[in-house]
N, C-alpha and C positions, 0 to 999 in steps of 0.2 A: 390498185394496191395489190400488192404478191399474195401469193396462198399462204397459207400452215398447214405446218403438220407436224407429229409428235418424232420427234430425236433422241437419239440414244449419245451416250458417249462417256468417256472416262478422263482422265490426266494419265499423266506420260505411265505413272508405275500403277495406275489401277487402283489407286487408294480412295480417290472419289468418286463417283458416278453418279451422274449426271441424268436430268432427265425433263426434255422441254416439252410440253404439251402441245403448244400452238408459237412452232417456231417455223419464223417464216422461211421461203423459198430462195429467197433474194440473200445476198451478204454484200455489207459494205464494208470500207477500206476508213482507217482515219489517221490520219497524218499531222495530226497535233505532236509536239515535242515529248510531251508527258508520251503519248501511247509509243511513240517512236525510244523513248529514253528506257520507258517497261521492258518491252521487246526485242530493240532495236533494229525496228523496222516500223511498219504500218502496221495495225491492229487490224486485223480481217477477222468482223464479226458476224455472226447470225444474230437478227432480232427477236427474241423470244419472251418478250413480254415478261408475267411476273406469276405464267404459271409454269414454273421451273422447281426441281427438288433436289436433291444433293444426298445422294448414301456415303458413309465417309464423312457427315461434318464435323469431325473429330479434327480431321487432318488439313479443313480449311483456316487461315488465315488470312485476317482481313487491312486491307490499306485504304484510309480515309485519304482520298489521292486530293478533294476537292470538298467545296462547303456542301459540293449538290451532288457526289458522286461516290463510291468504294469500288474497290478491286478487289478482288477473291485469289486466292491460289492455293497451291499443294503445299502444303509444308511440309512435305515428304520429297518430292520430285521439282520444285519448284515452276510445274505446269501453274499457266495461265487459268483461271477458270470462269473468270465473268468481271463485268464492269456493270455496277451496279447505279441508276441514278435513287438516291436516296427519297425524293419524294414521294414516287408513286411505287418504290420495287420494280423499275423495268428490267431486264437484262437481256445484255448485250455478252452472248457468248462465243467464245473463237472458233469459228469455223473450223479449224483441222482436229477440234475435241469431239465430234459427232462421226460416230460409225457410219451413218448412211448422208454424205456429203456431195456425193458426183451429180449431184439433179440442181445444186447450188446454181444461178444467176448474178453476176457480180453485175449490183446493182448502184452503188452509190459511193460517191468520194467525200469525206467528210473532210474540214479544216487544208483544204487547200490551199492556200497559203501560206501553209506552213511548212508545205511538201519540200523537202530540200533537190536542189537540183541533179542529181547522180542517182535520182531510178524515175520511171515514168511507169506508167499500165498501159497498152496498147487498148482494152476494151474501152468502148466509145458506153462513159457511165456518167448520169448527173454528176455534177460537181458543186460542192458549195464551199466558201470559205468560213471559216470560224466567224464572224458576226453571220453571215448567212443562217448558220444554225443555230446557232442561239435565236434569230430570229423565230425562225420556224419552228424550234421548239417551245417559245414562247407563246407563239399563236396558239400550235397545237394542245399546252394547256389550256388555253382561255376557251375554248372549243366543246 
């Protein structure tokens, strides 16, 4: 399992900030259409669990994207700010919002299958496809 450690960071014009307690080391990629349609591209995130705080949540606005999931953003700068699963508060925040980022490990590929064919990543990272994770996420609640 990767380390933690506490993250700093903002949205693009500085209206939020950000702050993960025990965010991990590791950031994954996910390639589902939804995170692809958000961004467009991959969703490259830090996992940071649910003890995360936010100065500015004035300026966040939220999108119930899924029955089990939300998205966060700036409503000022329209930065990314988190993806939320709604049961337990995890979050999954985007890597390039964290001031001290360079120690990052590109760890894992989520919804592979969903990846479209016109980009690839050269790092050698797990990969799992959309039932894959769902799986895994299933287990690791029952756990």
């Amino acid at each position: 399992m990767s380390q933690s450690s506490r993250r700093e960071g903002a949205c693009a014009c500085g209206a939020v900030k950000i702050v993960a307690l025990c965010a991990s080391n590791s950031l994954g990629a996910c390639h589902c259409r939804l995170c692809r349609r958000w961004g467009g591209g991959p969703l490259l995130t830090v996992s940071c669990g649910t003890e995360v705080s936010f100065t500015g949540s004035e300026h966040i606005g939220v999108f119930d994207s899924s029955d089990w999931a939300q998205r966060g953003f700036c409503q000022r700068c329209g930065s990314h700010l988190y993806y939320r699963l709604k049961p337990n508060g995890h979050h999954e925040i985007p890597a390039g919002l964290f001031d001290n980022s360079d120690d990052l490990h590109f760890e894992h590929q989520v919804f592979v299958d969903e990846r479209p064919p016109y980009y690839q990543f050269v790092q050698d990272t797990e990969e799992l496809t959309g039932a894959e994770c769902f799986a895994k996420f299933a287990a690791s609640q029952q756990a």
